[in-house]
Backbone of each chain as nested JSON, in Angstrom:
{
  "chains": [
    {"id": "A", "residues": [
      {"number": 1, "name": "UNK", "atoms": {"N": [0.847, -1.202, 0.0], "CA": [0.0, 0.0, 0.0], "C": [0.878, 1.246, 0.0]}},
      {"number": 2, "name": "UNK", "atoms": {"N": [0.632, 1.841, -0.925], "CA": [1.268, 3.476, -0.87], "C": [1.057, 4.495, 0.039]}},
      {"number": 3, "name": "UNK", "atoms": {"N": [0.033, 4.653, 0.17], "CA": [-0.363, 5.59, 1.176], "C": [-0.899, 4.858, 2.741]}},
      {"number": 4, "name": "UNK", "atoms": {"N": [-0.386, 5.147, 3.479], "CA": [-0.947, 4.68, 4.647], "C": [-1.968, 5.507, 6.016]}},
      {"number": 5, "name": "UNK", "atoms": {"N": [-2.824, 4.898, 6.858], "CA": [-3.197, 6.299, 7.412], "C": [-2.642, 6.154, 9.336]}},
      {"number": 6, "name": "UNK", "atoms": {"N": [-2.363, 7.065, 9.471], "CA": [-1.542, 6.901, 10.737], "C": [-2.486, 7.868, 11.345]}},
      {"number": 7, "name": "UNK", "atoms": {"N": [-2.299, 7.334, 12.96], "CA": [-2.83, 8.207, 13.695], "C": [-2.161, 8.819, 14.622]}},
      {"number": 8, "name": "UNK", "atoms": {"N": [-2.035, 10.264, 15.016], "CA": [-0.543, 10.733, 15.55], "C": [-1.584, 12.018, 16.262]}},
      {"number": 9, "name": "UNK", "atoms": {"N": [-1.373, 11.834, 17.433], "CA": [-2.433, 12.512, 18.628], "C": [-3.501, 12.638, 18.132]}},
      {"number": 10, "name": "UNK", "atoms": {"N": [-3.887, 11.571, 18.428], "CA": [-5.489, 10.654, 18.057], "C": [-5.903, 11.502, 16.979]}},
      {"number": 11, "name": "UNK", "atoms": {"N": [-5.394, 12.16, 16.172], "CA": [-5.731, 12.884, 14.668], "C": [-5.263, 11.973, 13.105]}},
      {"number": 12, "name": "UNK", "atoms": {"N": [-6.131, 11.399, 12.673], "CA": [-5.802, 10.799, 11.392], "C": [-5.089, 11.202, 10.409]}},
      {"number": 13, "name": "UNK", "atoms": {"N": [-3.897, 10.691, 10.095], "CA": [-2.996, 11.271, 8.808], "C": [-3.151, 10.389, 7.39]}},
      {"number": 14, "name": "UNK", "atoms": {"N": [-2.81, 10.741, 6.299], "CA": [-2.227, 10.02, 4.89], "C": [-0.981, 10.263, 5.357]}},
      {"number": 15, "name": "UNK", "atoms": {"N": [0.084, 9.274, 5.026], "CA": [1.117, 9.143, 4.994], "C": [1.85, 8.162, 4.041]}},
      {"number": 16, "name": "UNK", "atoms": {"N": [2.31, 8.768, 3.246], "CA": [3.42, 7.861, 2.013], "C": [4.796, 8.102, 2.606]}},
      {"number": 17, "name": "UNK", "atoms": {"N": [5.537, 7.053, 1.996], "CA": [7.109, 7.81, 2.297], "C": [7.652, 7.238, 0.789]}},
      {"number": 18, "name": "UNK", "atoms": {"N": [8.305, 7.966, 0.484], "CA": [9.031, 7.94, -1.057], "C": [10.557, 7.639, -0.831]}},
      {"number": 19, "name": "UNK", "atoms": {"N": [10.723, 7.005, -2.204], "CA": [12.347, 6.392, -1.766], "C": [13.258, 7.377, -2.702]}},
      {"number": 20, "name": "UNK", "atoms": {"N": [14.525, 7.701, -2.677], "CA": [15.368, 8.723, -3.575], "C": [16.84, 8.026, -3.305]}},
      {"number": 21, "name": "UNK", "atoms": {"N": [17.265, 8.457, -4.369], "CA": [18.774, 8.047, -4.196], "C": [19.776, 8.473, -3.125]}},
      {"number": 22, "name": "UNK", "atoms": {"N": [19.775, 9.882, -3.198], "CA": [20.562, 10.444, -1.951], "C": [19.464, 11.482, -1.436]}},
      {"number": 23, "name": "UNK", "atoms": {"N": [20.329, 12.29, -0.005], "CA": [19.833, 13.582, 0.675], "C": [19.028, 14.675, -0.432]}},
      {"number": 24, "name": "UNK", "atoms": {"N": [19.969, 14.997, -1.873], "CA": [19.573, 16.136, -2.8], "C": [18.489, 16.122, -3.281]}},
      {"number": 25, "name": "UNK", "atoms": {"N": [18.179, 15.165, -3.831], "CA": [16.851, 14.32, -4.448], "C": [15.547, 14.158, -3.572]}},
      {"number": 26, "name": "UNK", "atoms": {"N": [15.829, 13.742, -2.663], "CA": [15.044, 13.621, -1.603], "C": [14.725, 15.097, -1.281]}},
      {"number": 27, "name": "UNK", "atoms": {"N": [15.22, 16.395, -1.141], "CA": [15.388, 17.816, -0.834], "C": [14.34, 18.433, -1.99]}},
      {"number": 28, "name": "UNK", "atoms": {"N": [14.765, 17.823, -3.237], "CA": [14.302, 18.749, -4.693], "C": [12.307, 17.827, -4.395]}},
      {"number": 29, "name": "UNK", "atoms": {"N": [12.416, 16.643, -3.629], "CA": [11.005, 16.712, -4.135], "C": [10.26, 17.367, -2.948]}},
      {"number": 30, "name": "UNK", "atoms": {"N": [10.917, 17.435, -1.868], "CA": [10.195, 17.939, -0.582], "C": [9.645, 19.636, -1.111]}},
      {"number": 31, "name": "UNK", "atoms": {"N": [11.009, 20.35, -1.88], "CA": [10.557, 21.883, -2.689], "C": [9.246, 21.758, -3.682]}},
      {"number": 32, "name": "UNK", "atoms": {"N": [9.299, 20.252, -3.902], "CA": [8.33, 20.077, -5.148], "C": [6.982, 19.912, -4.703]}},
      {"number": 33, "name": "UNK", "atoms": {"N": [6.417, 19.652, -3.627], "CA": [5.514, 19.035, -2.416], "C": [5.233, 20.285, -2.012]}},
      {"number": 34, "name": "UNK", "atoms": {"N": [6.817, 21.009, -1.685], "CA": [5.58, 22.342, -0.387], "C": [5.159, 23.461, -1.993]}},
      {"number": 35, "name": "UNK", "atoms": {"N": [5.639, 23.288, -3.103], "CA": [5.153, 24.337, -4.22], "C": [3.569, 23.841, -4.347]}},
      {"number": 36, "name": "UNK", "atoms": {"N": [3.332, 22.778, -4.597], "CA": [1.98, 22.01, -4.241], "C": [1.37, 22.518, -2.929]}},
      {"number": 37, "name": "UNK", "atoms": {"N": [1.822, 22.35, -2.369], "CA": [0.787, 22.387, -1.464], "C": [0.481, 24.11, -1.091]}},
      {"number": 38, "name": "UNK", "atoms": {"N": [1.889, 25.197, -1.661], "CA": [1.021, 26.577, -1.591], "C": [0.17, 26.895, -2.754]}},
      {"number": 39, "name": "UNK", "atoms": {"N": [0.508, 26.094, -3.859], "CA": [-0.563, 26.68, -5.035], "C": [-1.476, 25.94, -4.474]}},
      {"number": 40, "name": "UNK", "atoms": {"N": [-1.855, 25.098, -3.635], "CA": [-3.272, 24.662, -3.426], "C": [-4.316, 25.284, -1.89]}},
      {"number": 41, "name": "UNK", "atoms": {"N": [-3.228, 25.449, -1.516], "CA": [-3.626, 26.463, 0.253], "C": [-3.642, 25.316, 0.523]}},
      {"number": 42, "name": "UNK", "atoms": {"N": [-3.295, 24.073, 0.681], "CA": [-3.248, 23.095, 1.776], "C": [-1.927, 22.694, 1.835]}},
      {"number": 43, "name": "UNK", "atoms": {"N": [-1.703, 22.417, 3.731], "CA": [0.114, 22.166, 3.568], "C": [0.183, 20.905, 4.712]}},
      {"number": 44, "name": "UNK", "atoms": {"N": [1.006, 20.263, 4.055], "CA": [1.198, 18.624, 4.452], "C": [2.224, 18.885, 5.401]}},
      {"number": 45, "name": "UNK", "atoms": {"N": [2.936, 17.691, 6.905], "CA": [4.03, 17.728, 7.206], "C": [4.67, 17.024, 6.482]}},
      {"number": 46, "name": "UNK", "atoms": {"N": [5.897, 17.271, 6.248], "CA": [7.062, 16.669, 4.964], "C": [8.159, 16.456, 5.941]}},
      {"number": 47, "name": "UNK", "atoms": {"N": [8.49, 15.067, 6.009], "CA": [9.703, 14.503, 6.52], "C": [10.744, 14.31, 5.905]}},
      {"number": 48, "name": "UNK", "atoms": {"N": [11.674, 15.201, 5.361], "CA": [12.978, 15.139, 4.545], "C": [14.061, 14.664, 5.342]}},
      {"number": 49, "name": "UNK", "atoms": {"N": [14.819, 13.099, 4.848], "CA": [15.928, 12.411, 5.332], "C": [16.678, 12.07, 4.378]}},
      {"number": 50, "name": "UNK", "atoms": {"N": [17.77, 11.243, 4.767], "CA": [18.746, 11.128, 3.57], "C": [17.87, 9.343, 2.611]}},
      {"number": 51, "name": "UNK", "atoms": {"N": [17.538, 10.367, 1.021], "CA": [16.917, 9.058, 0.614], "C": [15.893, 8.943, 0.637]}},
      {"number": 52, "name": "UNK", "atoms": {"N": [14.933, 9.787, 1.649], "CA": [13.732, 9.906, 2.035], "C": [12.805, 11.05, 2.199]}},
      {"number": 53, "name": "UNK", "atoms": {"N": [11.765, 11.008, 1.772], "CA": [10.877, 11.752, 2.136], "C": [9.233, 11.525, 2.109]}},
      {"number": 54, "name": "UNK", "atoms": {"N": [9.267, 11.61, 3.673], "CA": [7.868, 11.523, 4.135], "C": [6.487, 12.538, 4.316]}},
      {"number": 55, "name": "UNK", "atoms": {"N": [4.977, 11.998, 3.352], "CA": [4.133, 13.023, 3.229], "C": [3.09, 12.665, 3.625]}},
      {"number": 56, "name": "UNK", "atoms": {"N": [2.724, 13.688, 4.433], "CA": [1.033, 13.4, 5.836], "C": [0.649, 14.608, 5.431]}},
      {"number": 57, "name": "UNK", "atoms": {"N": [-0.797, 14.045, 4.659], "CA": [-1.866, 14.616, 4.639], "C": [-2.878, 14.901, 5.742]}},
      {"number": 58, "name": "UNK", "atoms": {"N": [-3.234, 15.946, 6.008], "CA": [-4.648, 15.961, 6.938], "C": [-5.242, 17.569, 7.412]}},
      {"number": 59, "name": "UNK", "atoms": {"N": [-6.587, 17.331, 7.759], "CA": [-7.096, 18.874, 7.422], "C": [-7.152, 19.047, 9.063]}},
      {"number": 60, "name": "UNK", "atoms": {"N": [-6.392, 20.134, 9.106], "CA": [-6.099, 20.682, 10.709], "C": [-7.907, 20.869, 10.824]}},
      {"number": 61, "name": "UNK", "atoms": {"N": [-8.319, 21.682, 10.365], "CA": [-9.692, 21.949, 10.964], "C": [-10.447, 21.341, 11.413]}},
      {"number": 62, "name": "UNK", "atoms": {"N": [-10.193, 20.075, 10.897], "CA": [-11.694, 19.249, 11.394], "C": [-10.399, 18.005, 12.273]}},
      {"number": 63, "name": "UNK", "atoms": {"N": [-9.237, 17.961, 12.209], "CA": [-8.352, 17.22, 13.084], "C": [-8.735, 15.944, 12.273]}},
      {"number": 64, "name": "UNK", "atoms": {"N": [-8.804, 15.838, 10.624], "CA": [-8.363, 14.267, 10.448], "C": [-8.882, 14.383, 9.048]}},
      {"number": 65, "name": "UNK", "atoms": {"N": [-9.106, 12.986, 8.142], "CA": [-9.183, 13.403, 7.177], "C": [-10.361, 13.874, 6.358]}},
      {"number": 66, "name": "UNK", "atoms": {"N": [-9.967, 14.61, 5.507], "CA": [-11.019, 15.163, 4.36], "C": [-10.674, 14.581, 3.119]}},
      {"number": 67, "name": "UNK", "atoms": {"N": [-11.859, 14.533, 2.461], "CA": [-12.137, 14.374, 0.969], "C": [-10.875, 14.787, -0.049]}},
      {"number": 68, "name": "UNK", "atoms": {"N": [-10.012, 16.201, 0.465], "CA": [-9.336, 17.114, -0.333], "C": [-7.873, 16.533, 0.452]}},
      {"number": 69, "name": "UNK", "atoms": {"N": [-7.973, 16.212, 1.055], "CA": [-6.746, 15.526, 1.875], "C": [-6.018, 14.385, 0.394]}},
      {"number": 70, "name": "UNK", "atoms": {"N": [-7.386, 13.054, 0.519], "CA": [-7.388, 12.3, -0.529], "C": [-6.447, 12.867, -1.893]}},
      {"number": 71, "name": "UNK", "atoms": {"N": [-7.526, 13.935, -2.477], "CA": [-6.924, 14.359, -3.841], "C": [-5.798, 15.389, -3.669]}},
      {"number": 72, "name": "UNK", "atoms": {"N": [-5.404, 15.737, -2.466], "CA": [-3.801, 15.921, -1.972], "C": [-2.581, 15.146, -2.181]}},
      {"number": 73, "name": "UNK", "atoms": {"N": [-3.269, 13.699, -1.614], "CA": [-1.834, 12.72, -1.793], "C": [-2.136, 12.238, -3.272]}},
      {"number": 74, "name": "UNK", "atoms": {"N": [-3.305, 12.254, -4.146], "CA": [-2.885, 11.961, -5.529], "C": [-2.292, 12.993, -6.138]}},
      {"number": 75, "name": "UNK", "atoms": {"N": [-2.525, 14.126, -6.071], "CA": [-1.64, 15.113, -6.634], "C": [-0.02, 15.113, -6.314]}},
      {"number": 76, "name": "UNK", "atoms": {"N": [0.264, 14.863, -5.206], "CA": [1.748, 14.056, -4.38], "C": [2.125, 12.907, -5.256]}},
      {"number": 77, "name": "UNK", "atoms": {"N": [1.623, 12.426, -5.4], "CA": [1.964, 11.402, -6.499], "C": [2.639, 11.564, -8.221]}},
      {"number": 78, "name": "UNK", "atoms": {"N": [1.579, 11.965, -8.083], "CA": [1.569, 12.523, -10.026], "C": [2.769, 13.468, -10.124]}},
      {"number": 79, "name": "UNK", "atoms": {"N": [3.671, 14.205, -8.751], "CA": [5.037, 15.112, -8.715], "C": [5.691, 14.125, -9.272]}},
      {"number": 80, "name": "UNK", "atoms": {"N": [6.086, 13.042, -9.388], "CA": [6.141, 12.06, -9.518], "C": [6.495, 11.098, -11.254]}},
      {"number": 81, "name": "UNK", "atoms": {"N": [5.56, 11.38, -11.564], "CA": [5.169, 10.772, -12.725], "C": [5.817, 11.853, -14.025]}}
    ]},
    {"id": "B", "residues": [
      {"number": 1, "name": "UNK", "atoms": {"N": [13.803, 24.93, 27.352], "CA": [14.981, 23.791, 26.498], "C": [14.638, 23.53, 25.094]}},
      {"number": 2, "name": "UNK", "atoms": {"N": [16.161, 24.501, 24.458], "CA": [15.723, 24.536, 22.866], "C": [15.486, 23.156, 22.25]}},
      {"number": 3, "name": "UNK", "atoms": {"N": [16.78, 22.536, 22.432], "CA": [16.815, 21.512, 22.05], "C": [16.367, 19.966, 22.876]}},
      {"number": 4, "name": "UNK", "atoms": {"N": [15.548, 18.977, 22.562], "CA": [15.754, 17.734, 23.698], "C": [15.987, 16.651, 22.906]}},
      {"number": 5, "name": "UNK", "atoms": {"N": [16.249, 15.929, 24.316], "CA": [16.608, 14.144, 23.65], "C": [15.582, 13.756, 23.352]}},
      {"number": 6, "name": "UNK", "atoms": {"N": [14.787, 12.925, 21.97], "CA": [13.841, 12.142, 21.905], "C": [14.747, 10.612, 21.671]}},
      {"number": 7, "name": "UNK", "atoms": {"N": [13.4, 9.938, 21.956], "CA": [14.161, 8.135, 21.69], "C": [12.968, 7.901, 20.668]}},
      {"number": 8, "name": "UNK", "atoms": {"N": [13.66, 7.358, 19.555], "CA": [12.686, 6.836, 18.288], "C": [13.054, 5.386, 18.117]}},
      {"number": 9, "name": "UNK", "atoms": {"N": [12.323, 4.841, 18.338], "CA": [12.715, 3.145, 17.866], "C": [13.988, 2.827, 18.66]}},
      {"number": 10, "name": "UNK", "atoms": {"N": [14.259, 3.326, 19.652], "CA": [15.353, 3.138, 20.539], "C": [16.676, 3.946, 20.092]}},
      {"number": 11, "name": "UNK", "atoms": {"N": [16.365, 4.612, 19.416], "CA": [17.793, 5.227, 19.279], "C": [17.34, 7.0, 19.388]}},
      {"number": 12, "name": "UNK", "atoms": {"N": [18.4, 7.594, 20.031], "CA": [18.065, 8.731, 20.732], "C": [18.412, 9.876, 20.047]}},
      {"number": 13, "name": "UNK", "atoms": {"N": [17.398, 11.055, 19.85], "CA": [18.019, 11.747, 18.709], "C": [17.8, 13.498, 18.761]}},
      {"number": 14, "name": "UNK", "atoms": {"N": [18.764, 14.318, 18.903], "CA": [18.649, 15.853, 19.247], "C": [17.376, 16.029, 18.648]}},
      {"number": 15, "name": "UNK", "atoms": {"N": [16.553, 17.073, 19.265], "CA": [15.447, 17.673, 18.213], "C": [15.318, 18.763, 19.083]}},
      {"number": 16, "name": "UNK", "atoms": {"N": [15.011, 19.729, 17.767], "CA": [14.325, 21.01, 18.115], "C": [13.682, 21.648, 16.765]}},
      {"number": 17, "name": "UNK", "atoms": {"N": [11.915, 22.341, 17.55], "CA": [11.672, 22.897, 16.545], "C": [11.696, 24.271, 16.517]}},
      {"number": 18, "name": "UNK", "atoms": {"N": [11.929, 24.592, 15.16], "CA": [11.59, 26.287, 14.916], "C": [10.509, 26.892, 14.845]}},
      {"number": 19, "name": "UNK", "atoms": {"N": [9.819, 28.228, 14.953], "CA": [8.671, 28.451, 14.113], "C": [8.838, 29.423, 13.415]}},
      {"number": 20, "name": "UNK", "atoms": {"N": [7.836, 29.847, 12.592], "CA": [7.664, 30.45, 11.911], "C": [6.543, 31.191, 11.183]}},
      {"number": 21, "name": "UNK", "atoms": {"N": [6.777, 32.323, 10.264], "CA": [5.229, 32.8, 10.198], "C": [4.293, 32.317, 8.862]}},
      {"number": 22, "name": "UNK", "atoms": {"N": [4.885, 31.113, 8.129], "CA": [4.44, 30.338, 7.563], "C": [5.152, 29.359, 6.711]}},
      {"number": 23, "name": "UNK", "atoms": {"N": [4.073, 28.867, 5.611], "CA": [4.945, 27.806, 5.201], "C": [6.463, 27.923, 4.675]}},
      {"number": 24, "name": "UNK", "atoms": {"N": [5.819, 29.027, 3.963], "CA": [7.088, 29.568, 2.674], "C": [8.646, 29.709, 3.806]}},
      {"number": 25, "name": "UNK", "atoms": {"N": [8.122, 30.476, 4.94], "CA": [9.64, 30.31, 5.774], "C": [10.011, 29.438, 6.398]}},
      {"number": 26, "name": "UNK", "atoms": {"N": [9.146, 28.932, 6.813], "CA": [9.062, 27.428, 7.052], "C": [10.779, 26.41, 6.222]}},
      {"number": 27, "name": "UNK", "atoms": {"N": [9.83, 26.342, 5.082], "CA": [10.516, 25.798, 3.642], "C": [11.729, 26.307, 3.136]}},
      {"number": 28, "name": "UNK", "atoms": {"N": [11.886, 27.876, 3.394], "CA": [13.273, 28.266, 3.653], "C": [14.106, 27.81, 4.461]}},
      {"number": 29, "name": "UNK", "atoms": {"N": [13.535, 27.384, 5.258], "CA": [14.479, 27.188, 6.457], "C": [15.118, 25.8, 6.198]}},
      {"number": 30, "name": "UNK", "atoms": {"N": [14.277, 25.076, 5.786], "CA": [14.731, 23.703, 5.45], "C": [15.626, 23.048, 4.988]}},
      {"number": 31, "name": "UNK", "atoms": {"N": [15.52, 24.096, 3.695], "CA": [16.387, 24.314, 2.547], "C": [18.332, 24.319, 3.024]}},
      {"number": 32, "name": "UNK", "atoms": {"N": [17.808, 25.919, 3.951], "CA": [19.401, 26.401, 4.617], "C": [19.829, 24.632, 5.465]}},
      {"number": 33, "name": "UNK", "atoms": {"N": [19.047, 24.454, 5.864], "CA": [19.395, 23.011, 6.592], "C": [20.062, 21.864, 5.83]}},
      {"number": 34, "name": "UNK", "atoms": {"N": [19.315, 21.895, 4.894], "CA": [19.303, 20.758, 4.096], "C": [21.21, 21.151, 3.324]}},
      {"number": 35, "name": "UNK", "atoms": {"N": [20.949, 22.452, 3.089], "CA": [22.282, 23.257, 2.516], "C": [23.365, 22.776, 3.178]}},
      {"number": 36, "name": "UNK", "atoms": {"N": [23.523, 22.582, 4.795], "CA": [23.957, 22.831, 5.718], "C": [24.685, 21.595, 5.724]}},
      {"number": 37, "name": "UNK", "atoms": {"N": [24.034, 20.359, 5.49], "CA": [23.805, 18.794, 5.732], "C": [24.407, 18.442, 4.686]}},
      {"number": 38, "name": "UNK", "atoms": {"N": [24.275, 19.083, 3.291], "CA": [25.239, 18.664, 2.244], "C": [26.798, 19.099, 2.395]}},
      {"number": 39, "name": "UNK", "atoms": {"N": [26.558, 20.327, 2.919], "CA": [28.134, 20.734, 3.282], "C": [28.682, 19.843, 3.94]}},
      {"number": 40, "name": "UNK", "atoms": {"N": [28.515, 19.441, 5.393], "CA": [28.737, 18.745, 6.429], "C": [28.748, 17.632, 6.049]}},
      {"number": 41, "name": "UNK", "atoms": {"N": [28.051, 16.973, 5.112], "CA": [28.327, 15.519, 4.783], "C": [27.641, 14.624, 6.426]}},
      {"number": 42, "name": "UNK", "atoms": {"N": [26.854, 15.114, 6.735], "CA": [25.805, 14.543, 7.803], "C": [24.262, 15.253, 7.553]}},
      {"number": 43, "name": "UNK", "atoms": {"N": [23.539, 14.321, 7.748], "CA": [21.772, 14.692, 7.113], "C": [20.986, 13.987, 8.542]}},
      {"number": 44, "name": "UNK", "atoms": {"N": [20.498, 15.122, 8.94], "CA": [19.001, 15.202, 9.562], "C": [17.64, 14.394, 9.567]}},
      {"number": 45, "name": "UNK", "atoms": {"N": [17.247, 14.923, 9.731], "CA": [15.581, 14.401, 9.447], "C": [14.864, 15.745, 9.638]}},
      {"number": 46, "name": "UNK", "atoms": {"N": [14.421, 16.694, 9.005], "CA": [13.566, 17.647, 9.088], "C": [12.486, 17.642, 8.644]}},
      {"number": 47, "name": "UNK", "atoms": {"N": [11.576, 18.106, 9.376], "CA": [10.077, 18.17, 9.232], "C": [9.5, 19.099, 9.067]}},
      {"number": 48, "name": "UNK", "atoms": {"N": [9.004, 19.623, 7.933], "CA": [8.361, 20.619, 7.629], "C": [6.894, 20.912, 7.578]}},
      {"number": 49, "name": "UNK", "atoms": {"N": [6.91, 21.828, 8.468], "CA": [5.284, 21.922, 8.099], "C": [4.444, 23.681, 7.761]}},
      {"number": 50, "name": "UNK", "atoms": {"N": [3.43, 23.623, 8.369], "CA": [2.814, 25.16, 7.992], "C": [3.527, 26.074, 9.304]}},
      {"number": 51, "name": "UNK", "atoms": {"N": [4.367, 26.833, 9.592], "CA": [4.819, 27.443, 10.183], "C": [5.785, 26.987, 11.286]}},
      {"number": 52, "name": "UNK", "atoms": {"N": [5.64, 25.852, 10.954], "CA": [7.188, 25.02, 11.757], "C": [8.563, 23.993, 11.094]}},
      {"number": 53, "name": "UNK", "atoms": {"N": [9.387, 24.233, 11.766], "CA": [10.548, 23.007, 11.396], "C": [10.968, 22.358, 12.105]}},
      {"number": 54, "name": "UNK", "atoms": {"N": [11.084, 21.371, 12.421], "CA": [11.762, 20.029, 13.613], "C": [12.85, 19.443, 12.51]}},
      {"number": 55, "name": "UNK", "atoms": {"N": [13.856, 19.87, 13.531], "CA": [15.467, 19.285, 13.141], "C": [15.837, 18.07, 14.189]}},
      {"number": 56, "name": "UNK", "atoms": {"N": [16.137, 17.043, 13.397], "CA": [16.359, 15.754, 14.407], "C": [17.466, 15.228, 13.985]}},
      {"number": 57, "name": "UNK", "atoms": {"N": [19.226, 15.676, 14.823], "CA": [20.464, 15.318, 14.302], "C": [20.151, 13.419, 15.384]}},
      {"number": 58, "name": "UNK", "atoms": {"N": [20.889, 12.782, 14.596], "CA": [21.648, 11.706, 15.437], "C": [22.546, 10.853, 14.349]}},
      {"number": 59, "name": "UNK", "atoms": {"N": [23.301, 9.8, 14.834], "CA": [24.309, 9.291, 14.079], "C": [23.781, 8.099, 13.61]}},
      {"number": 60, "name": "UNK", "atoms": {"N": [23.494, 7.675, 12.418], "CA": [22.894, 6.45, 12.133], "C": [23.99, 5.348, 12.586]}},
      {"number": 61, "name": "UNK", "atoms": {"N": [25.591, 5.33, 12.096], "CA": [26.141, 4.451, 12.019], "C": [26.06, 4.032, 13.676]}},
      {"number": 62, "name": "UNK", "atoms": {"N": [26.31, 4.588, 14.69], "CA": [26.205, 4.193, 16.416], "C": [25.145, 4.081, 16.484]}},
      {"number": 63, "name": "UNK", "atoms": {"N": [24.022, 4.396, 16.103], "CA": [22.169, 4.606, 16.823], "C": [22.0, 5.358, 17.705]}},
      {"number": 64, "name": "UNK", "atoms": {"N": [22.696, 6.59, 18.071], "CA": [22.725, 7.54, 19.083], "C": [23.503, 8.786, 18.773]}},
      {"number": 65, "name": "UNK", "atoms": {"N": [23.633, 9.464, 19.568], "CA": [24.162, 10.716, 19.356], "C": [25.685, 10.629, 19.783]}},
      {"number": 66, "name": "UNK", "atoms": {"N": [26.378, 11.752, 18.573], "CA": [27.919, 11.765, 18.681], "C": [28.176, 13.225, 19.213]}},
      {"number": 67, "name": "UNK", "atoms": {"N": [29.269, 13.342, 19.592], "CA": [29.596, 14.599, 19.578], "C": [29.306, 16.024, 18.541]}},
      {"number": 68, "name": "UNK", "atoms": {"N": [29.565, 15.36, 17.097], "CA": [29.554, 15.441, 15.364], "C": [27.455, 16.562, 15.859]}},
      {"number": 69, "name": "UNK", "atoms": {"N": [27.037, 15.459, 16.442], "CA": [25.24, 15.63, 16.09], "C": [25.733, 17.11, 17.013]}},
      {"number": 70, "name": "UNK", "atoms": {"N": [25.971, 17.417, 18.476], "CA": [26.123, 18.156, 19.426], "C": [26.507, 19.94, 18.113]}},
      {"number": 71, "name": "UNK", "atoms": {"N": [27.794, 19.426, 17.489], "CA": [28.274, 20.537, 16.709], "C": [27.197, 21.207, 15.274]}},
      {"number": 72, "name": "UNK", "atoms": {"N": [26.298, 19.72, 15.054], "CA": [25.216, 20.089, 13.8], "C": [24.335, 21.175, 14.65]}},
      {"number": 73, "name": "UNK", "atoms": {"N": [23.533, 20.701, 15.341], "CA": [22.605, 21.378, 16.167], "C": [23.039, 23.101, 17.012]}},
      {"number": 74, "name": "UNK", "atoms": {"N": [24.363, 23.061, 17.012], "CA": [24.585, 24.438, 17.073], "C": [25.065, 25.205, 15.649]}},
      {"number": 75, "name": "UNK", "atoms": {"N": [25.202, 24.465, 14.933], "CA": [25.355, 25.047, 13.249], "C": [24.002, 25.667, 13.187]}},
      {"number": 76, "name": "UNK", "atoms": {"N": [23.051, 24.492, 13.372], "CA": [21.403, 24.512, 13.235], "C": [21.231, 26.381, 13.638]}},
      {"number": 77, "name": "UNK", "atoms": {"N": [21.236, 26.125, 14.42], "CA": [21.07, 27.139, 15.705], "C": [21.994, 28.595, 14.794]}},
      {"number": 78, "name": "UNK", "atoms": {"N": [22.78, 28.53, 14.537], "CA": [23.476, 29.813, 13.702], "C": [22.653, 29.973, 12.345]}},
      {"number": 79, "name": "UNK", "atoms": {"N": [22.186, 28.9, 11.964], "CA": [21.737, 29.498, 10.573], "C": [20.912, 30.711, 11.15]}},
      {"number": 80, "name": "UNK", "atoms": {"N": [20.008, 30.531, 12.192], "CA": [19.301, 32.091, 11.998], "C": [19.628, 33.334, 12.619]}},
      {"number": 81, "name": "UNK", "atoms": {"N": [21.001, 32.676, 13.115], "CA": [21.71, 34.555, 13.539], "C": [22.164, 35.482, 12.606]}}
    ]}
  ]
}
């Protein structure tokens, strides 16, 4: 499963984690994620590591997920493609 | 206490977060980090989100913290002087 949903102070997340070759790569898609997420007004936490980077969706307002959350992490995806 | 010890999966790891007055500086900040981590030839785990950053140094090769993490985390700490 790609996306997973975690629960992290009893608030529901989407969470993918993506694999990259090194730290740089991993860096250029986290820039690529938060450009997404200001052209959309919604902003994910992004876990940038070496190789890695981790993306949690979820709508602070209502403390878990929304509909737009969903077509958040497909748009996260398609950075991608 | 800027900085504290967390234990993740048993291995113990500096963290501290920043804030900020949104994403975009947020995402700057990351960046200088991430900048920081390529220089240094040691990488983090930073977490980005809507007006915050969590920097988490530790040493993968020991599973704990080195001296090395002690000197990142006050680098950390200069980027915004």
């Amino acid at each position: 499963p790609d996306w997973q949903i975690l629960t992290i102070d009893g608030v529901q997340r989407l969470s993918r984690t993506y694999r990259f070759r090194n730290f740089a790569e991993a860096l250029e898609f986290t820039n690529r994620v938060g450009a997404l997420a200001e052209t959309e007004g919604h902003h994910p936490a992004i876990v940038t590591a070496w190789g890695e980077v981790t993306v949690q969706w979820w709508t602070h307002k209502i403390k878990g997920l929304h509909r737009n959350d969903l077509i958040m992490a497909a748009k996260t995806d398609a950075l991608l493609e």
